[in-house]
C-alpha positions as CSV (number, residue, x, y, z in Angstrom):
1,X,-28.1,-33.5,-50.3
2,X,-27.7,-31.8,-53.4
3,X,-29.4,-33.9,-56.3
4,X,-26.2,-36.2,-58.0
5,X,-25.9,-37.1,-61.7
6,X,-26.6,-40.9,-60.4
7,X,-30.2,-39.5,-58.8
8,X,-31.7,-37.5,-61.8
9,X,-30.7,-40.0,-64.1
10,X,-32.2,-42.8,-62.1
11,X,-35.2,-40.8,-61.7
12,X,-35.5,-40.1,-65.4
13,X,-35.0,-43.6,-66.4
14,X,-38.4,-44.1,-64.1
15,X,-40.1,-41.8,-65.9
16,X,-39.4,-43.4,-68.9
17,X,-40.0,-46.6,-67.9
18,X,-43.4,-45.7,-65.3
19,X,-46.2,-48.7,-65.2
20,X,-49.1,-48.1,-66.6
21,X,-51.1,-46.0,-63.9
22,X,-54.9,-46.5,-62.1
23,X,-56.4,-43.4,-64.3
24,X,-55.5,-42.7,-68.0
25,X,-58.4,-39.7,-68.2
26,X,-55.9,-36.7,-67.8
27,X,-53.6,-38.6,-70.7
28,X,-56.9,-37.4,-73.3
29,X,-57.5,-34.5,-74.5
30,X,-60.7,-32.8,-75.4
31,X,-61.0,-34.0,-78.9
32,X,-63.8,-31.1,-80.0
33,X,-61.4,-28.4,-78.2
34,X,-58.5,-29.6,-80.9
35,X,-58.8,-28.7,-84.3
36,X,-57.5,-31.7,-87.2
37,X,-54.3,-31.7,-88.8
38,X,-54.0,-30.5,-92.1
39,X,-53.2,-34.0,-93.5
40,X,-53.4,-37.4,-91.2
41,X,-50.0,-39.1,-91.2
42,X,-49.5,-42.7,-90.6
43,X,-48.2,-42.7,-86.8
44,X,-46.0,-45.4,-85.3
45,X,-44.3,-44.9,-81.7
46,X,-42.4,-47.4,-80.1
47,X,-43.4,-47.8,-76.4
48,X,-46.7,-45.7,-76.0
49,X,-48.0,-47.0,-72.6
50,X,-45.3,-45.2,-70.3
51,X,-45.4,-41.6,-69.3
52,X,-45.6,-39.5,-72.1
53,X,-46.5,-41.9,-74.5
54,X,-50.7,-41.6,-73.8
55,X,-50.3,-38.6,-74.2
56,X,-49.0,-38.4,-77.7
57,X,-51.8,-41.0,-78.8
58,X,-54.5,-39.3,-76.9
59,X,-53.4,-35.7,-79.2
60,X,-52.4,-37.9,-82.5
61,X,-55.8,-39.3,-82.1
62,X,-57.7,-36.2,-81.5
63,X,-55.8,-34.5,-84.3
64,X,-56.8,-37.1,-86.9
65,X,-53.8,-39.4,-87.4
66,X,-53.4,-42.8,-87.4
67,X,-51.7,-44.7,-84.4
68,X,-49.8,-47.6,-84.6
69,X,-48.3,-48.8,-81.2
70,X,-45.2,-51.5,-80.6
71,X,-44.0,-52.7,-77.5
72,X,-43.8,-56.0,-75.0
73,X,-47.5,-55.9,-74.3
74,X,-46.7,-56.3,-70.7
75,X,-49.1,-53.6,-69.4
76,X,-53.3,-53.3,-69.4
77,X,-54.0,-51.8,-73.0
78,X,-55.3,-48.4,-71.9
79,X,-58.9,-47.3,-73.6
80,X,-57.8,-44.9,-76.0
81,X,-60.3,-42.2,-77.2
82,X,-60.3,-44.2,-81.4
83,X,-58.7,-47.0,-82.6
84,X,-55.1,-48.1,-82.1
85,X,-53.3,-50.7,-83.6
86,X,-51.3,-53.0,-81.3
87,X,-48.2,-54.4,-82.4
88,X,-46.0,-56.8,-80.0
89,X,-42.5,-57.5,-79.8
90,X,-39.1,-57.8,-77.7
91,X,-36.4,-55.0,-78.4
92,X,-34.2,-56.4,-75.6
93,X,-34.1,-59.8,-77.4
94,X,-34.4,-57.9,-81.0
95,X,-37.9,-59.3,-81.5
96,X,-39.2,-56.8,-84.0
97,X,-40.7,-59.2,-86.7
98,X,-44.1,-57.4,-86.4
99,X,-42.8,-54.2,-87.7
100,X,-42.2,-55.8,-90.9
101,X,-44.0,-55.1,-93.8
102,X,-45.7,-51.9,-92.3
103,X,-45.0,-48.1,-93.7
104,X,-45.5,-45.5,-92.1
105,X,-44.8,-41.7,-92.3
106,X,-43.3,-40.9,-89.1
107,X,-41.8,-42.9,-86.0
108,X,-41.7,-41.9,-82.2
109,X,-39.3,-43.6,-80.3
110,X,-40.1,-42.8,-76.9
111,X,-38.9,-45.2,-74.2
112,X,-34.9,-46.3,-75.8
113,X,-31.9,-45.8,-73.7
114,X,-29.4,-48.6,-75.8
115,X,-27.9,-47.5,-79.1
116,X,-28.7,-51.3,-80.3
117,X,-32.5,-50.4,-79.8
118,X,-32.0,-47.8,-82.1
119,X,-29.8,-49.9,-84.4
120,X,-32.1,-52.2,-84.6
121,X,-35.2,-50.2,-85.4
122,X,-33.6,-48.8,-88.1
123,X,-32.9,-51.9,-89.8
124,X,-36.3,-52.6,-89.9
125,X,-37.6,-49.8,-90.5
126,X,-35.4,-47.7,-92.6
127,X,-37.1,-47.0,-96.4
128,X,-40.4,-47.6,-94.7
129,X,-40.1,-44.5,-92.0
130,X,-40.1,-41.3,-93.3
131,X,-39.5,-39.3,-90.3
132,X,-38.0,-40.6,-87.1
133,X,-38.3,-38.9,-83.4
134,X,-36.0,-39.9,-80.9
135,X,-36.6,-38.7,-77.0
136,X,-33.7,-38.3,-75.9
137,X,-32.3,-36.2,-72.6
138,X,-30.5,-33.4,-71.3
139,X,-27.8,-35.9,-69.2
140,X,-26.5,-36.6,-72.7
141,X,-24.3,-33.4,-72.1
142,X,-20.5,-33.8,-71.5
143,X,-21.0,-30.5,-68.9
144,X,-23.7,-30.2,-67.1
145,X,-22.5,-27.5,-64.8
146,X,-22.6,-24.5,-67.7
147,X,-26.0,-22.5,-67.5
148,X,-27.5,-21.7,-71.0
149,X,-26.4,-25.3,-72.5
150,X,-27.1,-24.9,-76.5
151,X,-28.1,-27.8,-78.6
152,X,-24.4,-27.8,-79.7
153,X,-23.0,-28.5,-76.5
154,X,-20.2,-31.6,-75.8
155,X,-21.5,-34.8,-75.7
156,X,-21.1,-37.4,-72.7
157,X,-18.5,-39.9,-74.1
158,X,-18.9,-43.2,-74.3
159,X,-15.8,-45.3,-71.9
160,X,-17.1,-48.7,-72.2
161,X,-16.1,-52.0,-74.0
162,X,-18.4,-52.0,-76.5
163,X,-21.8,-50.0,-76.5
164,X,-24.2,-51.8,-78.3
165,X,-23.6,-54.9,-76.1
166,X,-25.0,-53.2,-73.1
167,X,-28.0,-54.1,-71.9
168,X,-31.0,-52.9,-69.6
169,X,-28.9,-54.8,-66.8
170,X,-25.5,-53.0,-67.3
171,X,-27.3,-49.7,-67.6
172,X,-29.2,-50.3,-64.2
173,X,-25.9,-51.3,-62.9
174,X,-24.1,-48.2,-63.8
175,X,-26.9,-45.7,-64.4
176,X,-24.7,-42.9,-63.5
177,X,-21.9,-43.8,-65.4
178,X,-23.6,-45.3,-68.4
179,X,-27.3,-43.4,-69.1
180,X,-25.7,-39.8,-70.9
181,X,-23.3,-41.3,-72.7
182,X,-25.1,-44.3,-74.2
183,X,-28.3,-41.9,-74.6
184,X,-25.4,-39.8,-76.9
185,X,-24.8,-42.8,-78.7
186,X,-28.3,-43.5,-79.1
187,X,-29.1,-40.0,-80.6
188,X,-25.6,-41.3,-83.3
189,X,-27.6,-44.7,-84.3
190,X,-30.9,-42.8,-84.8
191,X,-29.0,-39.8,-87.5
192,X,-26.8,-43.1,-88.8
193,X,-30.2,-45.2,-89.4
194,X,-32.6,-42.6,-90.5
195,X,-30.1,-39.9,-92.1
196,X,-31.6,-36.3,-92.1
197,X,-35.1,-37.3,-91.1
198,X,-34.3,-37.4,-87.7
199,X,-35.9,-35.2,-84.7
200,X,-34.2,-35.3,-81.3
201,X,-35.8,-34.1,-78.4
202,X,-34.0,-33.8,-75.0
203,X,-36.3,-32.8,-72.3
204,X,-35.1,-32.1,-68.6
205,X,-37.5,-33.3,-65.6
206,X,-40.8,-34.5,-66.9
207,X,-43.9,-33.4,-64.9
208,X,-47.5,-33.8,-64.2
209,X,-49.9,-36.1,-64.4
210,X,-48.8,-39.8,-64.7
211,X,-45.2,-39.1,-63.1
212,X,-44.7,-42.1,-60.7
213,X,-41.0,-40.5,-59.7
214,X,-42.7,-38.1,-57.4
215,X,-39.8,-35.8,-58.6
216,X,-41.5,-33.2,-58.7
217,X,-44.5,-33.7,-57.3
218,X,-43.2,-33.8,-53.8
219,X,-43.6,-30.8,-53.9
220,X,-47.0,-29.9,-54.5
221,X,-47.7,-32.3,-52.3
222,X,-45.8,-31.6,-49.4
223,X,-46.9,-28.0,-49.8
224,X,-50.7,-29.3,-49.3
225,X,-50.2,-30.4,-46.4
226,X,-49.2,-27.2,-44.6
227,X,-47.2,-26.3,-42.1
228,X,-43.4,-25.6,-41.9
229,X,-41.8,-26.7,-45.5
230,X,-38.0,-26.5,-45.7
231,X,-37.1,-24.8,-48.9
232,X,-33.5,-24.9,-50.6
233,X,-31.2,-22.3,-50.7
234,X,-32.1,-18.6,-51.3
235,X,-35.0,-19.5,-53.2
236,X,-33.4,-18.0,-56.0
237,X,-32.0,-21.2,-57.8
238,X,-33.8,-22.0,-61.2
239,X,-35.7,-25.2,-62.0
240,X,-36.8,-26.4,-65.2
241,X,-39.1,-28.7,-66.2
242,X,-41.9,-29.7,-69.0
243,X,-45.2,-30.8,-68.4
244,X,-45.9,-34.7,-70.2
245,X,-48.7,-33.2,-72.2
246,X,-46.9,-30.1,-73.7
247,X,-44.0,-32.6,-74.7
248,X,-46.3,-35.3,-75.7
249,X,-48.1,-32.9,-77.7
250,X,-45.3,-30.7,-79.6
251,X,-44.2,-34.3,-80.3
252,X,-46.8,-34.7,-82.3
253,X,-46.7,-31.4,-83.9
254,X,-43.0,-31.3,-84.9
255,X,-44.1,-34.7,-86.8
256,X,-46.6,-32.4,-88.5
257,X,-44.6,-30.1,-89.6
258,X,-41.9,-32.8,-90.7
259,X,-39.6,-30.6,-88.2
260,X,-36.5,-32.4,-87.8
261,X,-32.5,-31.1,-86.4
262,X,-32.2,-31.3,-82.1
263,X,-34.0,-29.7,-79.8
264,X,-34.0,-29.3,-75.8
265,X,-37.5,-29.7,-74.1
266,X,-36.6,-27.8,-70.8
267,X,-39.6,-25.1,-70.1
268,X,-40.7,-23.0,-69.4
269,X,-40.4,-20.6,-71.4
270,X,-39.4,-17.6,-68.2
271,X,-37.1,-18.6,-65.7
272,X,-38.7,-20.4,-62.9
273,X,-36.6,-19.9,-59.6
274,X,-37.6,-22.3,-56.7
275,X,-39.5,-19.1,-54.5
276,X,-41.6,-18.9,-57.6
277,X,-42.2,-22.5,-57.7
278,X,-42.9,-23.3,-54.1
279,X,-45.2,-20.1,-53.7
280,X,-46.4,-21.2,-57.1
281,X,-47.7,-24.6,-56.1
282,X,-48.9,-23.1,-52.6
283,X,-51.4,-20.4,-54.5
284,X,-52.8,-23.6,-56.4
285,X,-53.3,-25.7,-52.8
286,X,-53.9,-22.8,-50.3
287,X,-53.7,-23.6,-46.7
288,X,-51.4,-22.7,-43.9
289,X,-48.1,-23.1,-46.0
290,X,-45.1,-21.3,-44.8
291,X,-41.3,-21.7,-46.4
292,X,-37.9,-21.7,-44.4
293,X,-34.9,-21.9,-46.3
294,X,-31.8,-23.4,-45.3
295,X,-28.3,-23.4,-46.9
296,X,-27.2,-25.7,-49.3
297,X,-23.9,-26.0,-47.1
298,X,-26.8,-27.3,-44.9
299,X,-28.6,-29.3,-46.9
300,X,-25.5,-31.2,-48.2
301,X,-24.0,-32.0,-44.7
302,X,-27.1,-33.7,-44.0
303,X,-27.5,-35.1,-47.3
304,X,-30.9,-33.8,-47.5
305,X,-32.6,-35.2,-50.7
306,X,-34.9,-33.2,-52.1
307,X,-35.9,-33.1,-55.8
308,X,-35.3,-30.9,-58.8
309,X,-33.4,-28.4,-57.2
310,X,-29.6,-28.0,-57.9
311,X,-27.9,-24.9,-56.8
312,X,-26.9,-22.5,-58.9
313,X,-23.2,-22.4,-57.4
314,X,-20.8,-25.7,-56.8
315,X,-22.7,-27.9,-58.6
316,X,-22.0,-29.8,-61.4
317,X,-25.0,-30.2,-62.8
318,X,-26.1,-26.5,-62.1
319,X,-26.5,-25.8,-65.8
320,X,-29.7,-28.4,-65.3
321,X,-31.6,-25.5,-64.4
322,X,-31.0,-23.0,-66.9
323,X,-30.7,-25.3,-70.5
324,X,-31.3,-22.8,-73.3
325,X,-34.7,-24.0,-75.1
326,X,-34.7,-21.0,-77.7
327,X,-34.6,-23.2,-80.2
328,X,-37.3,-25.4,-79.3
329,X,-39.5,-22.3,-78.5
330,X,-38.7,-21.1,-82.4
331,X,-40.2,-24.6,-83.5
332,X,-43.3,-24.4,-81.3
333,X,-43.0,-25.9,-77.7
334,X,-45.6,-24.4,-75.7
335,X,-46.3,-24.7,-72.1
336,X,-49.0,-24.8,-69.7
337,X,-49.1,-22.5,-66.8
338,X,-47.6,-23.8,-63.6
339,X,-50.9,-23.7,-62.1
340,X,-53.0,-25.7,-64.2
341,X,-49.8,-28.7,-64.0
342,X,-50.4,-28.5,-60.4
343,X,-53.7,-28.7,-60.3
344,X,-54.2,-31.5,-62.3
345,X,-51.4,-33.4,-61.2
346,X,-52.8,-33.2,-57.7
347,X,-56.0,-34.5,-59.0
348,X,-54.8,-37.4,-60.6
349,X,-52.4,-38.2,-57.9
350,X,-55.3,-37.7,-55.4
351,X,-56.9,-40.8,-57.5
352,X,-54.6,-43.4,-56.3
353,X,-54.5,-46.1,-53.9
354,X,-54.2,-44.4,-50.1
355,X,-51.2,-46.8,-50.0
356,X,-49.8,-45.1,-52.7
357,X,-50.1,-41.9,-52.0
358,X,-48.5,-42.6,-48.7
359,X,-45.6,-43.7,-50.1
360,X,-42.2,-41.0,-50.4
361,X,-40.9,-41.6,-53.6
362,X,-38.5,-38.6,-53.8
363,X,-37.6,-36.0,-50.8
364,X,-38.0,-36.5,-47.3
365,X,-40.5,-37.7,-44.8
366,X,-42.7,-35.2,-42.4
367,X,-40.7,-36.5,-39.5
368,X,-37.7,-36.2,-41.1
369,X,-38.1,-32.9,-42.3
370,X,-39.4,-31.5,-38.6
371,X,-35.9,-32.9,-37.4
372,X,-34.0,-30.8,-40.0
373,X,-35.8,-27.8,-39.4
374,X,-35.0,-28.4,-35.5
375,X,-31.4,-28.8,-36.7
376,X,-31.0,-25.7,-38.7
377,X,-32.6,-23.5,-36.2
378,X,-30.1,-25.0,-33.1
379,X,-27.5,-23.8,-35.9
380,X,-28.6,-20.4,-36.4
381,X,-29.6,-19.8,-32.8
């Protein structure tokens, strides 16, 4: 099955919204390998304790700046590598009462996906922030079928009643419907709030260490455990995705430099076809590996779920794979090499419960994929 709109933006809501995980160690970096900022700002991001967010403290903290952290206080406060100021409050119920009072010189809203969030935020902190990040997404695109999508692409449109009364429920509800366009809406509040201090930053699939969606790492997986792995296609689709630290950490950088306009976070920074990625992934975990590609014609008869891949042709959300992220290159987003993403986020993952690592989060089972393969071989026979 060819990935829908309804799947990779339920997937990247998980991401965004991923428990706090067994091992935080890949989340800091090697403080004496990271040289200090030229002047320590006065951090404050919103969430913190999801996916990305670690690692954004982990390099704010290593850099020199101070952190300043506000959300629920639901999960285990992580041991961060200084000291962190916890603040706790309820955005759903607009409990932000500890935000008041404070200053600070830039804001990183990581985990929002309501326009009231944002709405909200801003009329607490507006005159106290002086330079407000907003993670946003690619999905906020009114057409995602169009390869080379600029920052000044269409917008998703909003069809609803009334946006700001949706809620974390109505979104769940209607994630495919409702996640683009009130993301869209979001990225309106946050330039309405914080005028032209505003940063957006819309990343594709987020990988690597920490992901809980098993989007992408399926893959690495799978190929890891040898044998015969169904590949999609021709193998010459292209895939895009960013690893959590190289977002996490331009993050931080763009606040820095006091960067601000919109931005897409797709890497990296060549085009990455899925051959390149599977054989990729297989150099990092040797073994006896060995790729057969089906059709997509294939793969969408026997709605076949496998992750990140789109095709190139037929899809409407082909264009996922080949976002233009010149811009964000021209502002500094880096990327680590494919390799050393794998690598680590097959050690981390390797650190979890056996029960867990069990599980199949995204793509298809061993047995499932030996009776595909059977399948498509009594087809081409």
């Amino acid at each position: 099955m060819t990935t829908t709109r309804r799947d990779l933006l339920k997937l990247g809501a998980l991401a965004a919204a991923g428990s706090v995980l067994p091992s935080l160690a890949s989340a800091q970096p090697a403080a004496a390998a990271i040289a200090k900022a030229a002047r320590p700002l006065r951090i404050l991001i919103l969430g913190g304790t999801g996916f990305t967010g670690p690692f954004q403290v982990g390099y704010a903290l290593a850099r020199g700046h101070q952190v300043t952290l506000f959300n629920r206080g639901k999960r285990p406060s992580p041991e961060w590598p200084g000291s962190v100021e916890q603040l706790h409050g309820d955005r759903n119920t607009g409990d932000l009462s500890a935000l008041e009072g404070g200053q600070w010189d830039v804001c990183i809203d990581n985990p929002t996906s309501l326009p009231f969030w944002v709405r909200d935020a801003g009329r607490v902190l507006r005159g106290r922030v002086g330079h407000y990040l907003f993670i946003s997404t690619i999905s906020v695109y009114a057409d995602g079928s169009r390869p080379g999508l600029t920052e000044d692409a269409a917008l998703a449109t909003y069809a609803g009643k009334d946006a700001m009364a949706e809620t974390m429920q109505s979104l769940q509800a209607d994630m495919g419907g409702l996640y683009g366009p009130l993301k869209a809406l979001s990225e309106a509040q946050a330039r309405e709030q914080f005028g032209d201090k505003v940063t957006i930053v819309r990343p594709g699939y987020i990988v690597g260490p920490r992901d809980e969606t098993d989007r992408f790492t399926y893959w690495p997986k799978r190929i890891a455990q040898g044998g015969e792995v169904l590949v999609p296609g021709d193998g010459q689709d292209t895939v895009q995705l960013i690893d959590g630290r190289d977002l996490g950490e331009w993050m931080i950088r763009l606040a820095e430099a006091g960067t601000t306009g919109t931005f897409n976070a797709c890497g990296p920074d060549y085009a990455l076809t899925i051959d390149a990625m599977v054989h990729g992934c297989h150099a990092v975990t040797g073994g006896a590996a060995r790729f057969t590609h089906v059709s997509p014609a294939f793969i969408e008869k026997n709605q076949v779920p496998l992750p990140i891949w789109v095709p190139r042709n037929g899809s409407p959300y082909s264009g996922y794979g080949a976002v233009s992220n010149a811009r964000a290159l021209a502002a500094g987003l880096t990327f680590r090499p494919l390799a050393t993403t794998v690598a680590d986020l097959l050690a981390w993952y390797r650190t979890l419960p056996a029960e867990r690592q069990a599980e199949v989060r995204a793509g298809v089972s061993l047995e499932k994929e030996a009776e595909l393969l059977r399948a498509w071989r009594a087809e081409q026979a």
